[in-house]
Every structure is written in structure tokens, then in C-alpha cells.
NUKOLPA-844275 format. One record per residue (C-alpha): residue in one letter; chain; x, y, z. Coordinates in steps of 0.25 Angstrom, whole numbers, plus 5000, padded with zeros to 4 digits. Example, Ala and Ser with C-alpha at 12.3 -4.5 7.8 and 13.67 -1.06 7.14 Angstrom:
BEGIN
+-------+-------+------+------+------+
| dovex | kolgu |    x |    y |    z |
+-------+-------+------+------+------+
|     a |     A | 5049 | 4982 | 5031 |
|     s |     A | 5055 | 4996 | 5029 |
+-------+-------+------+------+------+
***
This chain:
BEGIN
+-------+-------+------+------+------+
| dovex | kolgu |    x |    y |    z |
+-------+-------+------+------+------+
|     x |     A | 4888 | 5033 | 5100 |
|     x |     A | 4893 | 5043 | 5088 |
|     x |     A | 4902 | 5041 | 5077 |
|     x |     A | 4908 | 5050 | 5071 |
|     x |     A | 4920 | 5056 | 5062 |
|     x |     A | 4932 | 5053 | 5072 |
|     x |     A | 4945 | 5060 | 5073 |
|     x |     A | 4957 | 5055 | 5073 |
|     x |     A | 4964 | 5067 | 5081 |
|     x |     A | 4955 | 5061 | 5093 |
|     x |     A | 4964 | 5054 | 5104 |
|     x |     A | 4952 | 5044 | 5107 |
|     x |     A | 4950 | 5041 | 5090 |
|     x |     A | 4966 | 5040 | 5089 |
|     x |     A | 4966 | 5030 | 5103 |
|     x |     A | 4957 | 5022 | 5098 |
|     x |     A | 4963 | 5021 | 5083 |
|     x |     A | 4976 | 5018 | 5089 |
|     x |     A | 4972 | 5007 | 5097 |
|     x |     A | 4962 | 5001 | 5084 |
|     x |     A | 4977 | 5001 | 5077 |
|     x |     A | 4985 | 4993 | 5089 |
|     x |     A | 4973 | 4984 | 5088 |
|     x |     A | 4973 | 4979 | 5076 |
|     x |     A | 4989 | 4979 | 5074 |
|     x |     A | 4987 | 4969 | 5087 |
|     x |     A | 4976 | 4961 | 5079 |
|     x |     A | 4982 | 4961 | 5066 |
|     x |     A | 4993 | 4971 | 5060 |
|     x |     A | 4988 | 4984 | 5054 |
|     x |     A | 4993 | 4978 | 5040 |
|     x |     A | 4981 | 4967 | 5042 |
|     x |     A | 4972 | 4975 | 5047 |
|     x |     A | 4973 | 4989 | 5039 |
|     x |     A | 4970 | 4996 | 5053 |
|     x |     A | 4972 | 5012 | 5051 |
|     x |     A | 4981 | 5020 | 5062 |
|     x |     A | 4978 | 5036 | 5065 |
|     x |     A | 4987 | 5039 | 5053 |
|     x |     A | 4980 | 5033 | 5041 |
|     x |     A | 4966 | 5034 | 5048 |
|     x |     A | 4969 | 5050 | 5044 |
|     x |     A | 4968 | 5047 | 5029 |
|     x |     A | 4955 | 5057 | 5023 |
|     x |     A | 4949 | 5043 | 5018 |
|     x |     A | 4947 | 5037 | 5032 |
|     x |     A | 4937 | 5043 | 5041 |
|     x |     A | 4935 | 5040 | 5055 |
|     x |     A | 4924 | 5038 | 5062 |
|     x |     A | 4924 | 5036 | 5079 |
|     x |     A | 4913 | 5032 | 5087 |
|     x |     A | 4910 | 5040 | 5104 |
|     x |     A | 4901 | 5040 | 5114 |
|     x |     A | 4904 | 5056 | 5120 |
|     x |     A | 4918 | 5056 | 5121 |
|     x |     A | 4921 | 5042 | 5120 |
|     x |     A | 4927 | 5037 | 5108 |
|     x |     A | 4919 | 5023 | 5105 |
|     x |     A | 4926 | 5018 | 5092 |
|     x |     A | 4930 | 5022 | 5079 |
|     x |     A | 4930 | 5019 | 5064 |
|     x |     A | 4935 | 5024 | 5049 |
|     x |     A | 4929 | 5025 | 5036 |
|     x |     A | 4940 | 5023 | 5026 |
|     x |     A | 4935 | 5029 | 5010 |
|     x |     A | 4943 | 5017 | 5001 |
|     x |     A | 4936 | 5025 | 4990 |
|     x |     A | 4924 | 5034 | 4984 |
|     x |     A | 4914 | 5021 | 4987 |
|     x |     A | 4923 | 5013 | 4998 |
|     x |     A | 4924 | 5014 | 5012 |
|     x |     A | 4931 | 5006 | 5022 |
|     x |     A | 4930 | 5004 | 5039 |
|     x |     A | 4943 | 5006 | 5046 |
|     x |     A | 4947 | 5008 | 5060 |
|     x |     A | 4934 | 5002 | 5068 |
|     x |     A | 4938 | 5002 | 5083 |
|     x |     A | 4928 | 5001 | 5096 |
|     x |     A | 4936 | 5008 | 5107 |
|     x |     A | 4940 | 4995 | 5116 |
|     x |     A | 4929 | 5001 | 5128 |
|     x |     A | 4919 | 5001 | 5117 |
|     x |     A | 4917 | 4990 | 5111 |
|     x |     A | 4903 | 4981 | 5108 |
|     x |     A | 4895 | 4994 | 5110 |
|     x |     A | 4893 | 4995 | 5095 |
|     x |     A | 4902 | 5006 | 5092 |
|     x |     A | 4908 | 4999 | 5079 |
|     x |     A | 4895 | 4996 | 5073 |
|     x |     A | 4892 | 5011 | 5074 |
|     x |     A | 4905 | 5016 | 5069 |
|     x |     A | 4903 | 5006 | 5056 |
|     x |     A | 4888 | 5009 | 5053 |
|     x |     A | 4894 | 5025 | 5054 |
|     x |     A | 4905 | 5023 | 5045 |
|     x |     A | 4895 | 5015 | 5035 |
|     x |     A | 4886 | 5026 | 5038 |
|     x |     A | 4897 | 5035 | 5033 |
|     x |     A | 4901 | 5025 | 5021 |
|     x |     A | 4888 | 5025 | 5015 |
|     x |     A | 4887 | 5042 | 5016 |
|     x |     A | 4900 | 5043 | 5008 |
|     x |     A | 4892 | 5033 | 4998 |
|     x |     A | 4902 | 5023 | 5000 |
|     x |     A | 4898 | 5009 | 4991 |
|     x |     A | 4905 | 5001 | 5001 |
|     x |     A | 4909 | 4999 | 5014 |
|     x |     A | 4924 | 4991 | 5019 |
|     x |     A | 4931 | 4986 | 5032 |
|     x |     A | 4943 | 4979 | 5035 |
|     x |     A | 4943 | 4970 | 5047 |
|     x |     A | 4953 | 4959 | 5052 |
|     x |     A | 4950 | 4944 | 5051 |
|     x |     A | 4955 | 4939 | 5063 |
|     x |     A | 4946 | 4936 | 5074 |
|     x |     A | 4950 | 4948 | 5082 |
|     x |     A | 4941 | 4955 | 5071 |
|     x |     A | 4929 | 4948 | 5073 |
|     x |     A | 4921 | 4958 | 5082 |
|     x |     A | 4922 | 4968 | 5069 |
|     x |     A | 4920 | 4957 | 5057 |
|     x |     A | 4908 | 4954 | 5065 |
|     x |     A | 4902 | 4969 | 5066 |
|     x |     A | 4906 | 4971 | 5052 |
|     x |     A | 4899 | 4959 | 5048 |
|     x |     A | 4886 | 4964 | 5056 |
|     x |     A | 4887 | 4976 | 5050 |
|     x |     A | 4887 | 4972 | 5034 |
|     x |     A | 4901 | 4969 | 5029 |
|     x |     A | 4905 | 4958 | 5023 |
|     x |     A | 4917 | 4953 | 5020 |
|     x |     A | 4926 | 4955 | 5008 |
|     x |     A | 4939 | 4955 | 5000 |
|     x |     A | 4949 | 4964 | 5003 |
|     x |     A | 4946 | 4979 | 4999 |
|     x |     A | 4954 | 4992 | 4996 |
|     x |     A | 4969 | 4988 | 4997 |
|     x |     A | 4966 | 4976 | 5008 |
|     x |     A | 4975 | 4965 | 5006 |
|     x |     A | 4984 | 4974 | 4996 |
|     x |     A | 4994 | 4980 | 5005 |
|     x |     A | 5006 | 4977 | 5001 |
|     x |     A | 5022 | 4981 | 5005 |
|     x |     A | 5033 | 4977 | 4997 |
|     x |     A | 5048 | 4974 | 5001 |
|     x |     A | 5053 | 4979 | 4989 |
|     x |     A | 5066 | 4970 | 4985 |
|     x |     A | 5076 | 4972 | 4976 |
|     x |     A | 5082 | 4957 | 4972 |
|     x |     A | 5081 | 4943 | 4971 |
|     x |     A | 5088 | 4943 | 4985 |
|     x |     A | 5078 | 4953 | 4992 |
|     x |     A | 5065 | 4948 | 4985 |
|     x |     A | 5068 | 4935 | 4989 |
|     x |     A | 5068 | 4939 | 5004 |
|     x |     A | 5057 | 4948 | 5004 |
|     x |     A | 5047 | 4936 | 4996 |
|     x |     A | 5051 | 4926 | 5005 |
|     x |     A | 5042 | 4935 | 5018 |
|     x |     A | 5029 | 4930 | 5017 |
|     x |     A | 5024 | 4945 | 5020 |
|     x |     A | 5029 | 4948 | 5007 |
|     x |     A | 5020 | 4946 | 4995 |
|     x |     A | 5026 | 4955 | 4982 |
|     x |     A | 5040 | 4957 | 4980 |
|     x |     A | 5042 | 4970 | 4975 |
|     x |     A | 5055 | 4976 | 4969 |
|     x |     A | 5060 | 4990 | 4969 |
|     x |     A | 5068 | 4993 | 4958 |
|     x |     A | 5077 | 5004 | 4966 |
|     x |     A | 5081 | 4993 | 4975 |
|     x |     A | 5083 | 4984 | 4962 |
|     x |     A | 5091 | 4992 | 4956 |
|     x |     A | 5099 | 4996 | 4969 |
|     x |     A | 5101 | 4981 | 4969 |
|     x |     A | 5109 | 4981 | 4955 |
|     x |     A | 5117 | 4993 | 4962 |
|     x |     A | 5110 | 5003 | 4950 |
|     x |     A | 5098 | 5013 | 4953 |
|     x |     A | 5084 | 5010 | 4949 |
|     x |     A | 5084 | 5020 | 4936 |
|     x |     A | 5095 | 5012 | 4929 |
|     x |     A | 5090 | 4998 | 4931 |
|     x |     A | 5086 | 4991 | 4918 |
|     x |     A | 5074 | 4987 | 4915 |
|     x |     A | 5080 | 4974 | 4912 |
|     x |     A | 5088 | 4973 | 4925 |
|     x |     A | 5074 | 4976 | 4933 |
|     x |     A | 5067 | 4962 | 4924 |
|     x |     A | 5081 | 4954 | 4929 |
|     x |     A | 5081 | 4958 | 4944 |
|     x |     A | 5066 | 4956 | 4944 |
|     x |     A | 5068 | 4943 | 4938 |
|     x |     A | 5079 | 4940 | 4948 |
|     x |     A | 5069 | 4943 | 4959 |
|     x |     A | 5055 | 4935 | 4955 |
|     x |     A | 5065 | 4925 | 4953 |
|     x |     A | 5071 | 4925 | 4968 |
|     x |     A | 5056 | 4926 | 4974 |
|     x |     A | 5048 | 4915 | 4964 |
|     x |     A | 5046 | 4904 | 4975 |
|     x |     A | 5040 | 4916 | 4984 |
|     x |     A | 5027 | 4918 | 4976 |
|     x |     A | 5028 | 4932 | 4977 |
|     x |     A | 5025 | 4943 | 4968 |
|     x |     A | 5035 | 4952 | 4961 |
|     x |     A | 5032 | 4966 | 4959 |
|     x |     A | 5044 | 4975 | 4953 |
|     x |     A | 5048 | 4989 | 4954 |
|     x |     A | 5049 | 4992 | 4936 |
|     x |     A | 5050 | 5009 | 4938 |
|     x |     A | 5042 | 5013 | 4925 |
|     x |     A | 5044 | 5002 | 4918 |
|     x |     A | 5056 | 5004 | 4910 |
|     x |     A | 5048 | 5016 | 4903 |
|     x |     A | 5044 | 5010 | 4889 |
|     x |     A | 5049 | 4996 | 4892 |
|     x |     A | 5038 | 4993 | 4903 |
|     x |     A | 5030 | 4984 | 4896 |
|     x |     A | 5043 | 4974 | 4893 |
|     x |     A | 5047 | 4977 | 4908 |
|     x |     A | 5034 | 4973 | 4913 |
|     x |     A | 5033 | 4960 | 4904 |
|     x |     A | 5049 | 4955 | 4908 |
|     x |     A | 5043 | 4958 | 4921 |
|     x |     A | 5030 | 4949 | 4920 |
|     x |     A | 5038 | 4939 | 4915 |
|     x |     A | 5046 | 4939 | 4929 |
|     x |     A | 5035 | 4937 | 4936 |
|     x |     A | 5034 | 4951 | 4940 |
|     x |     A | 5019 | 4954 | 4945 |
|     x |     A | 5020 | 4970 | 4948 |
|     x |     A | 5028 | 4982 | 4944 |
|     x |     A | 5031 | 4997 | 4950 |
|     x |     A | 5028 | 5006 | 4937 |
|     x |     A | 5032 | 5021 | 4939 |
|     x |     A | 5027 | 5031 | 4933 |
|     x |     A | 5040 | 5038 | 4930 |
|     x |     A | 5046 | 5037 | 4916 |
|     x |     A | 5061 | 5033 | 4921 |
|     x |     A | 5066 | 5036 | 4906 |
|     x |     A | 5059 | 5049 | 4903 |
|     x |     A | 5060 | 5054 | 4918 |
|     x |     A | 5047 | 5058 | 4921 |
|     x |     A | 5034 | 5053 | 4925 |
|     x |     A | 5024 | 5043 | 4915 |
|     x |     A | 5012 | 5052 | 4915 |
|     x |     A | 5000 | 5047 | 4921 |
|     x |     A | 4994 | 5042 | 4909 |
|     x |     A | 5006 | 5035 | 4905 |
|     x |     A | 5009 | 5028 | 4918 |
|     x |     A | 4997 | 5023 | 4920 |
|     x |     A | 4997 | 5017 | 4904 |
|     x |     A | 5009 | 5010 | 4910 |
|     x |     A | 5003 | 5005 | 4920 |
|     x |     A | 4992 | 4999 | 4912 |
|     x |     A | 5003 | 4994 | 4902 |
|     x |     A | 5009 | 4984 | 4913 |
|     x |     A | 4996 | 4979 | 4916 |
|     x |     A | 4990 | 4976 | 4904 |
|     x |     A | 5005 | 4968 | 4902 |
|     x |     A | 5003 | 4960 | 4915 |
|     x |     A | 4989 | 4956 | 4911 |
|     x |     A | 4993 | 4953 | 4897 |
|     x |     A | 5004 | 4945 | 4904 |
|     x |     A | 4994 | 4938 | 4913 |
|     x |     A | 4999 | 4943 | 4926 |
|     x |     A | 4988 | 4944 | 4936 |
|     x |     A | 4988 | 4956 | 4947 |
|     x |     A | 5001 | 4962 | 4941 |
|     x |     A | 5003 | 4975 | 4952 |
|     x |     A | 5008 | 4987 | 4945 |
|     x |     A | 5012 | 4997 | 4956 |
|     x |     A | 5014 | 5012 | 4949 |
|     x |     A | 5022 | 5021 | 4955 |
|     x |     A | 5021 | 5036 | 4954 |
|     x |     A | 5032 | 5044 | 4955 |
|     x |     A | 5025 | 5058 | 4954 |
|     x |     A | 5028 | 5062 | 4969 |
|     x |     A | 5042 | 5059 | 4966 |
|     x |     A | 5043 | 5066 | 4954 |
|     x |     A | 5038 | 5081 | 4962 |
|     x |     A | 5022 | 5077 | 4956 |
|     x |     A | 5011 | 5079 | 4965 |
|     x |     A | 5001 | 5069 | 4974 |
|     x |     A | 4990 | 5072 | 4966 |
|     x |     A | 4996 | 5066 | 4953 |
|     x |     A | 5001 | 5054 | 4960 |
|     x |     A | 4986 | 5053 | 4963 |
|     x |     A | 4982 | 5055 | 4949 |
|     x |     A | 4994 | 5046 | 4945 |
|     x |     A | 4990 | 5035 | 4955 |
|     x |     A | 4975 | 5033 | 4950 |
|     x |     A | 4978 | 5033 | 4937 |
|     x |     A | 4990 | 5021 | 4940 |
|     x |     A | 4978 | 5014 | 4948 |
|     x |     A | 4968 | 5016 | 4937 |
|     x |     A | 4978 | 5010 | 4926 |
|     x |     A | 4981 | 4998 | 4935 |
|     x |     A | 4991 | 5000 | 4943 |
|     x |     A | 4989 | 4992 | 4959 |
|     x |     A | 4997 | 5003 | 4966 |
|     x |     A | 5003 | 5015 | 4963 |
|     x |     A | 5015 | 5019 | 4970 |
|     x |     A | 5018 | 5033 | 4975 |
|     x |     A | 5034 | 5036 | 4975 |
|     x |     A | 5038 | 5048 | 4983 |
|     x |     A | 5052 | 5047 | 4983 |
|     x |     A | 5063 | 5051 | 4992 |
|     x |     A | 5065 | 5065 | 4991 |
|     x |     A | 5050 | 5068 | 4994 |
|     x |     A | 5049 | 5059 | 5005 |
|     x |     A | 5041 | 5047 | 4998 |
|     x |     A | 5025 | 5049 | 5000 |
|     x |     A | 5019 | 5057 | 5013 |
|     x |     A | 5010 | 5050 | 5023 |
|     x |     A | 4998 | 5058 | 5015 |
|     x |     A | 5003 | 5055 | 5001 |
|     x |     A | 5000 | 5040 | 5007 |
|     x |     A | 4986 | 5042 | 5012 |
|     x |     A | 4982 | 5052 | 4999 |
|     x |     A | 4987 | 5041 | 4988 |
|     x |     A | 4982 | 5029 | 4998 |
|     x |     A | 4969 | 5037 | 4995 |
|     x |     A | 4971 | 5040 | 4980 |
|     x |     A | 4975 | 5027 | 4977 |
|     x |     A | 4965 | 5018 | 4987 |
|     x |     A | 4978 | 5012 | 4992 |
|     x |     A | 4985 | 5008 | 4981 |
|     x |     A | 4997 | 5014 | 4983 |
|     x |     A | 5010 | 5010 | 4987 |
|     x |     A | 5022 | 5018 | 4993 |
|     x |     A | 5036 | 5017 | 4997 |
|     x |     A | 5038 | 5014 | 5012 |
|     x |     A | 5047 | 5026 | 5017 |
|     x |     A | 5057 | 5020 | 5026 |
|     x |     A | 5058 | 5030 | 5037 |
|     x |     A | 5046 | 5039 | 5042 |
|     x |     A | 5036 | 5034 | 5034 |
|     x |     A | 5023 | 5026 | 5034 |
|     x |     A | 5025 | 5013 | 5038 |
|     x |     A | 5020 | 5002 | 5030 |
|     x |     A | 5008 | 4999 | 5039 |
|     x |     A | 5004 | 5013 | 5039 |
|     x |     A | 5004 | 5012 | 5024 |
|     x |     A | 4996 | 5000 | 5023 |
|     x |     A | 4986 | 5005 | 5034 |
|     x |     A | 4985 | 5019 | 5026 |
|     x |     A | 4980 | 5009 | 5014 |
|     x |     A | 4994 | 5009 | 5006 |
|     x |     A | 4993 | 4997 | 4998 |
|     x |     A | 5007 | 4994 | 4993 |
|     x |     A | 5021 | 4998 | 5000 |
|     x |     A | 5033 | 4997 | 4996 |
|     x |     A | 5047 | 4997 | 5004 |
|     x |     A | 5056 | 5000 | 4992 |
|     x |     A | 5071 | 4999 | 4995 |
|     x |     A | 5069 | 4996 | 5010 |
|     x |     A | 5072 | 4982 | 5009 |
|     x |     A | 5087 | 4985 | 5000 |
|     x |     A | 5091 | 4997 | 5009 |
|     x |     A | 5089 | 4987 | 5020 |
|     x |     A | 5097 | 4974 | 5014 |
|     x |     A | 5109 | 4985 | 5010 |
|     x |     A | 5110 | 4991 | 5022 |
|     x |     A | 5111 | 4976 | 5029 |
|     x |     A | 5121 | 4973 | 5019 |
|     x |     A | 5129 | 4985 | 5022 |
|     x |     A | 5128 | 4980 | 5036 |
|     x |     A | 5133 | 4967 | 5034 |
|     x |     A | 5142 | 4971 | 5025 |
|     x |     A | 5149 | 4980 | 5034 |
|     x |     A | 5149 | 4971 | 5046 |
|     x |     A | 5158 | 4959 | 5037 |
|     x |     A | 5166 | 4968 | 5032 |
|     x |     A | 5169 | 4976 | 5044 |
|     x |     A | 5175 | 4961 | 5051 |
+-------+-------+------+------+------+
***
């Protein structure tokens, strides 16, 4: 038997991959168990590894790098005519092999629960790992319905696969009938107000689009909106008065700013999504990077890369190479047509998504429909 670097162009490896994937999506679905298709396998972090016997292709296994000292296991599958001949156990002691020459302090894996999974907790167990909390952005994933109203959020908090009611405040401000740059900083605290109050007996968090914060005013914003019950914001890191982007330094002093109002204010896991606007505003990648890291390092839980509509959004590699830079933190506008889907962006280790006006777009146009179907009797 020989392991070795596999290659994801081979029709046997790309067979036996596709099959790994329907397998799991039978045993549990690809969001549960994080299984990665052919498409985010090719991401320069992931190496695969693929197990023969002359031509015969015998299994295969990846080595994800979560970062400088962190590995993780991924996409361990025997070939179904191969089975109990060992051939996991060697492809794991090749990639711990291959951890510990990349100096690597620790070692992860991801494996179901359920009892169809037993066969593999049992070799992990022989072979050394234990079991732990959630790792990287495990358990973190999140998509988000963005709503607009008291109507909309009361709906989308009453699914229990919602967890956060996020607002967008170009949907909220479509929903006043005004655009989004000339709603009032004090007409945003009263339609947020309006909507924690319409969701309260959900027991779901709140977290609302604010734009930059109403420039100077951020700190009473972010206080009005505490006092709401808010329990996260969206802070761009375009100054809407002065037209032109907060340096670096400077947005990430305003990210610091919220938090340290949110501790003072005494609430616990305040999420501060920061958006950058940099690819909108004709800046490059690498500053978004720069940008990014810097967000992270002041606090921030996410930052959000907007590309706009006139470039297309973000690109499929703009995804994997801020996935990278930002070890998953990174949340992204669902594209509605051609785009990657929400699995796929949970499976390339996305960890926030957002849906923006999806959910308006689609309540008008049903509105329009009705409409025109009563009046047309």
C-alpha cells in the first residue's frame, strides 16, 4: 500500500470523492457534517492525500492547515471494495506523519455522532484523539434572513431554524419608501424598536444593519440601541458624511469604541460584524486583507467583504483567499443567481451569510401578484 499526495484531476480520486459527498448528505446533511465537495477540496490550504495498491485507488484523506500550528483531518473514505484492510489507519498515521513535519502543535477532525459514525470514532479513538469542544468555526455558521420590519421579523423568528434576526437597513429604509442614505439615525432606533418588540416572546437575538454608525454620533447610536435590546451591529468602514473610507486605524478605533460600550453596558457576546467596503470603492484585495486583520484583531466577530453590484459581488477565489486570511470569519452576501450556494459557502468554511434583500424582493413581488390578480376582477 502507498500513500501519497493525490490528485484531484484523477477520475478514480474525483469517483471516490463524489461518492464520500452523497454519503454523508444521506447520513446527515453536508451543513452537519461539514463534508467538502471537489470544488472547496482545491483550496491551497487542503492537501490531499490517496492511498493504491498499483493502479487501484484504495482510499483517500485531506490535511486541512486551520493555521501556522493547526491542522485538521478531512475527507477520510475507504473505497466501499476496501474496507477493513487498514487503509484508513494508514492514511491517518501518513497525514499525522505529514502534521508533525509542517511542525504542527495540534492535530483536529470532525466526525458525526450518529451511530452510522461509529466505525470511524472507534479508529480515531485507537489511534489517539480524544474528544473535544467545537474547533475553528464549528458550530459558528450562521445565515441570516435579513428582514426589514416588525411584520417580516416576526415571521422569520417564529422558524425554529432561525436563531438571529438580522436587519438590513437598505430593506429598512425601502420599507419607509426612502433610500438607505437618508434614513435618520433616529428613525433606524424607532423601526428597531418596533421590530425587538414584534419578536420578544421568540427569545431570539437581534442584530441590526447601523451603516457607519451615524459618523460621530455612534457612540449614542450604539447606546439607544443597547437600550433596545440590540445584541449586534454591521459597522462600515465608510464615512457616509465625508464620503470616503475611515482609514484603517480609525475603523478599527471604532470598532474598539462599541465594544468597550457594550462591556461597560454589561452585555455579554455583543457580535460586531465590520464591513469593508474597499472592493466597492475600486481598492484592491490585498487591503481588504490588511483591513480585515486588523477589524479582527480590534474585536470585531466577522468582517464582512461587500463587492457591490456593478463588480459582480466577490468571486469564488475572492471567497477561499479571505476564508484563508480571516480563518472563516468572514461573512458575504448570497448572490441570487449564479453564485455559490449557501452550502457551498458553509462547506468552504464561510462562517456568516447573509441574504440581504431577498426576502423584501420576494414579499413585493407577491404583493404585486396578488395585487394585480384582485384588481384585475
Amino acid at each position: 500500500m502507498l500513500v501519497t499526495t493525490g490528485d484531484l484531476n484523477n477520475s478514480k480520486v474525483q469517483s471516490l470523492l463524489v461518492h464520500h459527498f452523497r454519503d454523508l448528505q444521506c447520513k446527515g446533511s453536508a451543513d452537519t457534517s461539514f463534508v467538502l465537495d471537489l470544488t472547496a477540496l482545491r483550496q491551497p490550504s487542503i492537501t490531499i492525500f490517496t492511498a493504491w495498491d498499483g493502479d487501484e485507488l484504495l482510499g483517500c484523506g485531506a490535511l486541512k492547515e486551520l493555521d501556522a500550528t493547526h491542522g485538521e483531518i478531512k475527507s477520510m473514505r475507504t473505497a466501499p471494495e476496501h474496507t477493513r484492510k487498514g487503509v484508513a489507519k494508514n492514511i491517518v498515521h501518513h497525514i499525522i506523519t505529514e502534521a508533525r513535519r509542517r511542525n504542527y502543535t495540534r492535530l483536529s477532525l470532525e466526525t458525526g455522532t450518529a451511530s452510522a459514525f461509529s466505525d470511524a470514532q472507534r479508529l480515531y479513538q485507537r489511534l489517539g484523539f480524544e474528544e473535544c469542544r467545537p474547533f475553528c468555526d464549528y458550530g459558528k455558521r450562521i445565515v441570516l434572513a435579513n428582514i426589514y420590519d416588525g411584520a417580516s421579523a416576526r415571521i422569520v423568528a417564529s422558524l425554529p431554524q432561525s436563531h438571529v434576526i438580522a436587519t438590513a437597513i437598505y430593506t429598512v429604509a425601502e420599507a419607509a419608501g426612502i433610500k438607505d442614505e437618508t434614513l435618520s439615525r433616529e428613525e433606524l432606533v424607532r423601526s428597531t424598536k418596533a421590530i425587538a418588540a414584534s419578536i420578544q416572546n421568540f427569545n431570539k437575538a437581534l442584530t441590526v444593519d447601523i451603516r457607519d454608525g451615524y459618523g460621530k454620533m455612534l457612540e449614542i447610536t450604539v447606546k439607544e440601541l443597547i437600550h433596545a435590546g440590540v445584541v449586534g451591529v454591521n459597522l462600515e468602514d465608510f464615512d457616509n458624511d465625508a464620503k470616503k473610507m475611515y482609514s484603517k486605524s480609525e475603523a478599527a478605533d471604532r470598532i474598539r469604541t462599541v465594544l468597550q460600550l457594550v462591556k461597560a453596558a454589561g452585555v455579554p457576546d455583543f457580535v460586531v460584524n465590520a464591513r469593508c467596503d474597499t472592493l466597492v470603492n475600486n481598492g484592491e484585495s490585498d487591503e481588504v486583507i490588511q483591513r480585515g486583520k486588523a477589524y479582527l484583531q480590534a474585536g470585531t466577530t466577522t468582517v464582512f467583504v461587500w463587492g457591490g453590484s456593478t463588480r459582480g459581488g466577490i468571486t469564488r477565489d475572492e471567497v477561499f483567499q479571505l476564508v484563508k486570511a480571516f480563518d472563516g470569519r468572514l461573512n458575504v452576501l448570497l448572490a441570487s443567481k449564479n453564485g455559490l450556494s449557501t452550502k457551498e459557502l458553509a462547506t468552504i468554511g464561510v462562517s456568516r451569510i447573509s441574504i440581504g434583500h431577498t426576502l423584501q424582493l420576494a414579499a413585493l413581488e407577491k404583493i404585486k401578484e396578488v395585487a394585480q390578480s384582485i384588481l384585475s376582477l
